[in-house]
N, C-alpha and C positions, 0 to 999 in steps of 0.2 A: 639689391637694396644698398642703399649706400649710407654708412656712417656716418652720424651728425656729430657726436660727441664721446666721450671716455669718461665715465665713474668708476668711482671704487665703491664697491657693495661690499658691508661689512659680514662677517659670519661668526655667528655665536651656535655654541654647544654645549646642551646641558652634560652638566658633570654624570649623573646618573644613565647617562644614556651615552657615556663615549666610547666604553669596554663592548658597546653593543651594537653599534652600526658595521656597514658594510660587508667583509668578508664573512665577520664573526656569526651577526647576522642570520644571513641569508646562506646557506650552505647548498641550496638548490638556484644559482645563476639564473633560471627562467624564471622564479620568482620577479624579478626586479621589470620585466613586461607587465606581469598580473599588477602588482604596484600600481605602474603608468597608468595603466585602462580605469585602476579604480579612482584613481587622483583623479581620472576624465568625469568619471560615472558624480563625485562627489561636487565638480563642478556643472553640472548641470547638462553636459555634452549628448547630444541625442545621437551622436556617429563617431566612434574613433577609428580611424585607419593605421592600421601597424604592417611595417613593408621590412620585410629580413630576407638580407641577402649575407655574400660572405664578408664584408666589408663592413656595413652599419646594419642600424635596427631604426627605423623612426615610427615613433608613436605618436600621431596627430589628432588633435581631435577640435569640437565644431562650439566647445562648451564655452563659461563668463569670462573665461582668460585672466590676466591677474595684471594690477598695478604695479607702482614702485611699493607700495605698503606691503600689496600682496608677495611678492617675488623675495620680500624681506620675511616674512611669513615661511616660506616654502624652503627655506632655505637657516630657517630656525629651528633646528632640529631639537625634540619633544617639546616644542611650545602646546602649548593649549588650547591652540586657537579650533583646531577641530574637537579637542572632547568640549569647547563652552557651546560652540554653533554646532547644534545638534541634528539641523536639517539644512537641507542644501536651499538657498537663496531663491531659484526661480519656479522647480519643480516638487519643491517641501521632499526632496529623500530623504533618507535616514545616511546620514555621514559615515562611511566605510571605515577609513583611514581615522588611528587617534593616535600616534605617536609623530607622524611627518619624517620619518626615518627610511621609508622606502627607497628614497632616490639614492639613497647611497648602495643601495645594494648592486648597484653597475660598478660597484669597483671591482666585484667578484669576475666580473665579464666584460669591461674594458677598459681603456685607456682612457676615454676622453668622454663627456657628455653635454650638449650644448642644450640649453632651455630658451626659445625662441617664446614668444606672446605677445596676446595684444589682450586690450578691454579698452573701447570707448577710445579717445584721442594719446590714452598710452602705449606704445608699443618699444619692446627691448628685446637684448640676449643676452641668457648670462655661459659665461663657459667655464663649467668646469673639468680641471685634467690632474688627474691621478698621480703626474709624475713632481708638481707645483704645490700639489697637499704634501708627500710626504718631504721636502724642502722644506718646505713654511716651518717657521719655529714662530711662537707665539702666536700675537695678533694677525691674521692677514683678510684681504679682501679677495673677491672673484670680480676677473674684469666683468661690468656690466654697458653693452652696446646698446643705443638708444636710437631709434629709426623715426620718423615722420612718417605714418602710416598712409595708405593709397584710398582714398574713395572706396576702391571694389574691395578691401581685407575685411573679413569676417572676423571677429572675436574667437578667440581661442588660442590653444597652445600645441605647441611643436615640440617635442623632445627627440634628438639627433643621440643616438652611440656610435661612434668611431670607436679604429684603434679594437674590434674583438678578439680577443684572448682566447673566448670557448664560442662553439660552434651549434648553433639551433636546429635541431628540426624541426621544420614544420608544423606533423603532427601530433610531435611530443608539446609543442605551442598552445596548438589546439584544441589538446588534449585537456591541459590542465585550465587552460581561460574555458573551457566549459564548465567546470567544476567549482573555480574561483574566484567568478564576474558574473555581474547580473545580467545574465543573458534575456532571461523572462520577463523581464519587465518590456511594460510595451513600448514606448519611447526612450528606447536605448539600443544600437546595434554597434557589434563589432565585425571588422573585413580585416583577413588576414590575406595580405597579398592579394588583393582586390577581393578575395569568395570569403560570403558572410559565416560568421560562427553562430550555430544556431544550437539550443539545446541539445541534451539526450531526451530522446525516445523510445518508453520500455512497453511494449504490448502485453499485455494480461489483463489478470486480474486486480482490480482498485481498489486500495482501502482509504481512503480518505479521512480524515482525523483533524478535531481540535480539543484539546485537554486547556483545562485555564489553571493558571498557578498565581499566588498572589503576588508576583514579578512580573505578570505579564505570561499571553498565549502562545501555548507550545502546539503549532498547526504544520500541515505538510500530508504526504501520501507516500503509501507501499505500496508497489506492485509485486506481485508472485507472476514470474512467467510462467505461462499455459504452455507454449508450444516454442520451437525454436524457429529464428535461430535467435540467440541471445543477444543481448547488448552486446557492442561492442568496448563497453566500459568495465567496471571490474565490480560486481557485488558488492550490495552492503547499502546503508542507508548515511545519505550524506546529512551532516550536523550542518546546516547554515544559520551566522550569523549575519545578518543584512544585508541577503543575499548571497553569500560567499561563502564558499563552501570552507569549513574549520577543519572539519576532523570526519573520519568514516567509520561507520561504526553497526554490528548486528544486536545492541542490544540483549546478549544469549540465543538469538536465532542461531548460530552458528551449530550448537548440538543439535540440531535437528538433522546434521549428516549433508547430503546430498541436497536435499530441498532447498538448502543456505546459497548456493550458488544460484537460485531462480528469483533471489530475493533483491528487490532493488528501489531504491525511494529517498524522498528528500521531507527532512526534517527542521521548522523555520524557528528560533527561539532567538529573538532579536536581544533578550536582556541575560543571556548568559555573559560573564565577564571569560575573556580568554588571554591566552599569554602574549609578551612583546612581541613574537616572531611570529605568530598568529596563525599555531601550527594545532593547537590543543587549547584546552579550557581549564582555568581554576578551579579544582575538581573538589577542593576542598570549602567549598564557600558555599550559602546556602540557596543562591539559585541556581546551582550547578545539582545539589541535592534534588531541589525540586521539579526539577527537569527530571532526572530521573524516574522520579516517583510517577512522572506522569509518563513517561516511555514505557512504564509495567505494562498501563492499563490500555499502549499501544498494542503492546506485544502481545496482552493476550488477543484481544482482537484478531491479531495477523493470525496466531495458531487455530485460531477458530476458525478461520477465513480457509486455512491450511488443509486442513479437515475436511472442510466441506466439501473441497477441493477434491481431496484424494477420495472422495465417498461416491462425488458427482464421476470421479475416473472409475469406480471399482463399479457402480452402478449398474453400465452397461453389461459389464459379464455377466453381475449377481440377477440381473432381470431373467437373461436366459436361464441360467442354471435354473432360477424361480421356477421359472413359467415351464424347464420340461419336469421339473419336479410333480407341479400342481395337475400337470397333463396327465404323468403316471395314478396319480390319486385319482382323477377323474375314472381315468380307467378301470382304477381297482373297483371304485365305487360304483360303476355303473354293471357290472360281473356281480357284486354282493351288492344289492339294493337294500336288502335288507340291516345291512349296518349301518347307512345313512341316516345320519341323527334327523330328530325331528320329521320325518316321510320326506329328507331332503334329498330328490333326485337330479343327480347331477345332467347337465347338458354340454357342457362345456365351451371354450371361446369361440365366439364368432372369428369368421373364416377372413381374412382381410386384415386382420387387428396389428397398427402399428405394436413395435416391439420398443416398448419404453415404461413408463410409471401408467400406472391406471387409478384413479381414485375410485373410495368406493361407492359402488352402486347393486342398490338393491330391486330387481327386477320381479313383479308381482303379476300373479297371471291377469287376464281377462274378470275369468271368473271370480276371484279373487278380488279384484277390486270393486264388482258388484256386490258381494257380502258385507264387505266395507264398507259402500255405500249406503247399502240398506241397513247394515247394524246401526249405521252413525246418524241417519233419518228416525230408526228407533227412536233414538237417544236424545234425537231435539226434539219429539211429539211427549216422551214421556219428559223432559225438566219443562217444557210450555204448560202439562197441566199438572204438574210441581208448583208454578210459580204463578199458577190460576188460583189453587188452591192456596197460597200463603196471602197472593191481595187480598182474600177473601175471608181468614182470619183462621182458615179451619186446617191450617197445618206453620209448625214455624221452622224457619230456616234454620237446615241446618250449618255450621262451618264446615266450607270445604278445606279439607286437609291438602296443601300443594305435595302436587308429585313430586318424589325424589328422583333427581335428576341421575344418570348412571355416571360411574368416575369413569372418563375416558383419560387414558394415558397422555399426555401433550406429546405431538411428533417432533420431530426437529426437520427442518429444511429439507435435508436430503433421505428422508424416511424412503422406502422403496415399500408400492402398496400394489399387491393384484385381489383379483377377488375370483374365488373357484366360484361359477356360476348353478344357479340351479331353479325352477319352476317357481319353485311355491318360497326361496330364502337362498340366501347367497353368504357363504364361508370367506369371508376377507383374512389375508395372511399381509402383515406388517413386517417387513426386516429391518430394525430403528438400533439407535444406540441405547443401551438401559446400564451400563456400565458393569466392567470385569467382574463387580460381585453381584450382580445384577441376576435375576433369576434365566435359564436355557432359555427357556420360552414360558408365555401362560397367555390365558384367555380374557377375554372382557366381552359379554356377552357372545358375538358371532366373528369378533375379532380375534385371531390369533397372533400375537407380536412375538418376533424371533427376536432374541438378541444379538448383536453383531460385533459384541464387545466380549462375548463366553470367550473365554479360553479354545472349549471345545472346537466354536464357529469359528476360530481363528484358524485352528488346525485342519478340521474340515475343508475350509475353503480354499487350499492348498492344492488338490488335486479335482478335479473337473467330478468324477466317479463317485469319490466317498462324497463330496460336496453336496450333488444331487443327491445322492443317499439321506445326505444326512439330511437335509432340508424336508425329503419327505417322513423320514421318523417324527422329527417334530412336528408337520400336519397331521397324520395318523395317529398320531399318539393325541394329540387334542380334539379330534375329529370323534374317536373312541371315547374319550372322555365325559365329550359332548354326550355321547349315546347314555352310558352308565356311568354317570358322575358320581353312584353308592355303591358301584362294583368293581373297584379298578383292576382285579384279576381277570376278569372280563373283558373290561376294556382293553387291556394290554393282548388277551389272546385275539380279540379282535383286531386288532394293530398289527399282530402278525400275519392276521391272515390279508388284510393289504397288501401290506411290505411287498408278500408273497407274491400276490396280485400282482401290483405296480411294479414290481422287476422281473416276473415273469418273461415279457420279448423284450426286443431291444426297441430302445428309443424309435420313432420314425420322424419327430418333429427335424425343421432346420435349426443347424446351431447356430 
C-alpha cells in the first residue's frame, strides 16, 4: 500500500475517564484481545481472525469498518456514541462495548498499536505508540495515513500490536474469548491462529429457565453433570451481559458440598448495569436486586432437579434391597396363609421381570372377573326396571349420592413403586418422600408408602442387612394391620411371626 497523504487526527479525553484507562484499567493484559473481537462483534463482523505469535497479535476482522467520523469516534475515549446507538447498524446486535476505552488497554502489553480500515471509498491508518503518548504534553494528534483503496478490499478493520512486553498463550486466549465473546450467536465466528473458537460443552442434565423482571428477562440454563469427565472449564454459572460473560457465580449452590463442582450454566440478563472494567455488576441498584430475586426461584429449581437426581442414582440399589425384602415377605406369607389379609395368597413375581420401577397393577382371577361380570349385568337389569317404573309414574327417583373418591397420597417423580402380587388382590409398597417429620410408613387402602425422608430410613439404608431388615418390618407390620386393624397386639405378634418366616434361610434371589 502506498501512502497518499499525512493528517493529523486529533485526540480528546474525557476527564472522568483519564485516572482509568489503560494500565490502570485493565490489570489482566489479555483482556485488551476480548476488547478487539468485541469492537468486531459491535461492528457487525461475521468472522474475526486473531494471529499471536511472539512478535505481534493482529486482530482482523470482515465487519462496516469506519470513516474519517468514525476513526474520530474510536479514538474519543468515553464518548457516547456507543451507549446513544443501541444496536449495531446492519445485524440490529445489542452493542457490547459503552465506554470506547478498550483500545488502550495495549498499553499494558505493548509498545505500539496501528488501526488499519476501510468502509466504502475510505480507507486509513492510525498509529498509535506508547513511547509518543507519554512525551506529548498537552494537545497532540496520531499520525493518520490515508490509502486509495483496491477494487478487491473488503470493508473492515485490522488492528496490528507490535513491540509485546508480556507474552500470550494460546489457550489462556482461548480460554477466556469463550467466556467473553459471543461465540453462540450464529452469524459470528472467531479463528485463533487459523482453528475456530467454539463454545463450551457441558453433558448432563438441563434446566433450562426464563424468569421475567420488570427490567427485562432473566433467561439461560444449568446443567448438573451426570457422569465424567467434566468440563474442561471451571464451575459455576456464568452472568452474561450481551453475550459476555461478567462475573461467575453459584448463586448459594456452593454449600451443597461436592455436588457444586458438577454444577455449570449460563445466565443472560442484558439490562443489569455493570462496572467500567466490566469485571462485576452494580450490586446496589435495583436491577441488580431484581435479578436476584429471580436466581432464587432458579436455584430452587436446580435443587429439585438435584434431588431427583440423587433419588433417580439411589433408586437402582433401593429397587433390589425392595424387591429381596418383598421376596422374603412373599415367603413368609406363603408358610402362614393364614395371616394373609383379606384370603390374599401370595404368588409371587413373574420369572423374567426386568429389575426397575413397576407401576401398579392389580391382577384378578378368571373367575373373578366372571362374578364381576355377572354382578354388574345384575345391576343394569335391576336400574332398567328402576327406570321403567319411574317413566311410568309408580316409583320417583331417587338422588344419587356421588361416591367418594379415596385420598390418594400425590407421588413425586422418582417415587419407587413394586407390588407384592397375589390371586384374588395385590399389596403395592410405595418408597416416596413424605418429609423428615413425615409419618415411618402407613397405608391407603392396599398401598403401603414408606418414607424415605425418616431419620430411621436414612440410618437403615446404610447397611445392605439392616436395610432389608428394615424394609420388611415396615411391610409386615402393615400387612398385619391389614389382617386385625382392632387388634394391634395381634397384629404385631403376627409381624413377628413373619419377620421370623422371612429370615429364616438366606436370601437366594440375584443381587
Amino acid at each position: 500500500m502506498k501512502s497518499e497523504e499525512i493528517l493529523a487526527l486529533p485526540v480528546t479525553v474525557d476527564k472522568s475517564h483519564i485516572v482509568t484507562i489503560g494500565e490502570r484499567l485493565y490489570g489482566e493484559s489479555i483482556e485488551l484481545i476480548r476488547e478487539l473481537v468485541n469492537n468486531a462483534y459491535d461492528a457487525d463482523a461475521t468472522r474475526v481472525d486473531i494471529i499471536v505469535d511472539d512478535k505481534k497479535i493482529v486482530v482482523k476482522d470482515n465487519g462496516n469498518g469506519m470513516d474519517l467520523e468514525g476513526l474520530k469516534q474510536y479514538f474519543n475515549i468515553g464518548s457516547p456514541h456507543k451507549r446513544r446507538q443501541k444496536k449495531s447498524p446492519r445485524f440490529g446486535r445489542e452493542m457490547i462495548g459503552q465506554f470506547g476505552i478498550g483500545k488502550f488497554a495495549s498499553l499494558a502489553a505493548c509498545k505500539r498499536f496501528e488501526v488499519w480500515t476501510k468502509k466504502g471509498s475510505f480507507c486509513g491508518a492510525v498509529t498509535f505508540d506508547k513511547n509518543d503518548w507519554k512525551k506529548s504534553k498537552g494537545n497532540w494528534h496520531l499520525p493518520l495515513r490515508l490509502f486509495t483503496p483496491s477494487p478487491d478490499w473488503s470493508d473492515g478493520t485490522r488492528v496490528t500490536l507490535s513491540g509485546l512486553t508480556k507474552k500470550f498463550k494460546i489457550e489462556d486466549i482461548k480460554s477466556r474469548l469463550r467466556e467473553t465473546v459471543p461465540l453462540c450467536v450464529h452469524n459470528f465466528s472467531v479463528y485463533l491462529n487459523g482453528k475456530r473458537i467454539t463454545p463450551f460443552y457441558v453433558a448432563g442434565r438441563s434446566v433450562p429457565f426464563m424468569e421475567g423482571t420488570k427490567y427485562g428477562p432473566v433467561h439461560g440454563e444449568i446443567v448438573i453433570v451426570t457422569r465424567g469427565p467434566f468440563s474442561d472449564k471451571p464451575p459455576g454459572i456464568e452472568c452474561k451481559v450481551k453475550h459476555v460473560t461478567i462475573k461467575r457465580e453459584f448463586f448459594g449452590l456452593e454449600n451443597l458440598g461436592s455436588i457444586a463442582k458438577k454444577i455449570y450454566g449460563v445466565v443472560n440478563a442484558d439490562f443489569l448495569p455493570i462496572t467500567s472494567d466490566r469485571t462485576g455488576f452494580i450490586v446496589d441498584s435495583p436491577e441488580y436486586r431484581a435479578f436476584r430475586e429471580a436466581m432464587r426461584n432458579v436455584v430452587a429449581r436446580v435443587k429439585e432437579e438435584i434431588k431427583i437426581l440423587s433419588d433417580e442414582k439411589q433408586n437402582r440399589k433401593v429397587n433390589r434391597r425392595l424387591k429381596e425384602a418383598m421376596r422374603r415377605v412373599e415367603d413368609a406369607l406363603i408358610h402362614n396363609p393364614e395371616l394373609c389379609p383379606l384370603n390374599l395368597t401370595p404368588i409371587g413375581e413373574e420369572e423374567g421381570e426386568e429389575s426397575g420401577v413397576l407401576r401398579k397393577k392389580i391382577e384378578i382371577s378368571g373367575e373373578r372377573e366372571k362374578e364381576e361380570q355377572m354382578s354388574g349385568q345384575a345391576e343394569s337389569i335391576e336400574e332398567g326396571e328402576r327406570i321403567d317404573k319411574i317413566e311410568r309414574g309408580g316409583e320417583k327417583r331417587k338422588p344419587q349420592k356421588k361416591r367418594k373418591k379415596p385420598s390418594i397420597k400425590p407421588l413425586t417423580t422418582t417415587a419407587l413403586v413394586r407390588e407384592l402380587r397375589a390371586t384374588r388382590f395385590g399389596v403395592t409398597c410405595v418408597i416416596d418422600h413424605f418429609g423428615e417429620d413425615g409419618p415411618e410408613c402407613f397405608t391407603q387402602g392396599t398401598v403401603i408408602h414408606i418414607n424415605r425422608d425418616h431419620p430411621v430410613y436414612k440410618e437403615a439404608s446404610k447397611n445392605r442387612s439392616s436395610y432389608v431388615m428394615h424394609l420388611a418390618r415396615l411391610l409386615t407390620q402393615e400387612i398385619s394391620l391389614l389382617t386385625n386393624p382392632s387388634d394391634p397386639h395381634l397384629a404385631y405378634e403376627r409381624q413377628s411371626r413373619l419377620m421370623r418366616d422371612a429370615f429364616r434361610k438366606p436370601f437366594k434371589g440375584k443381587e
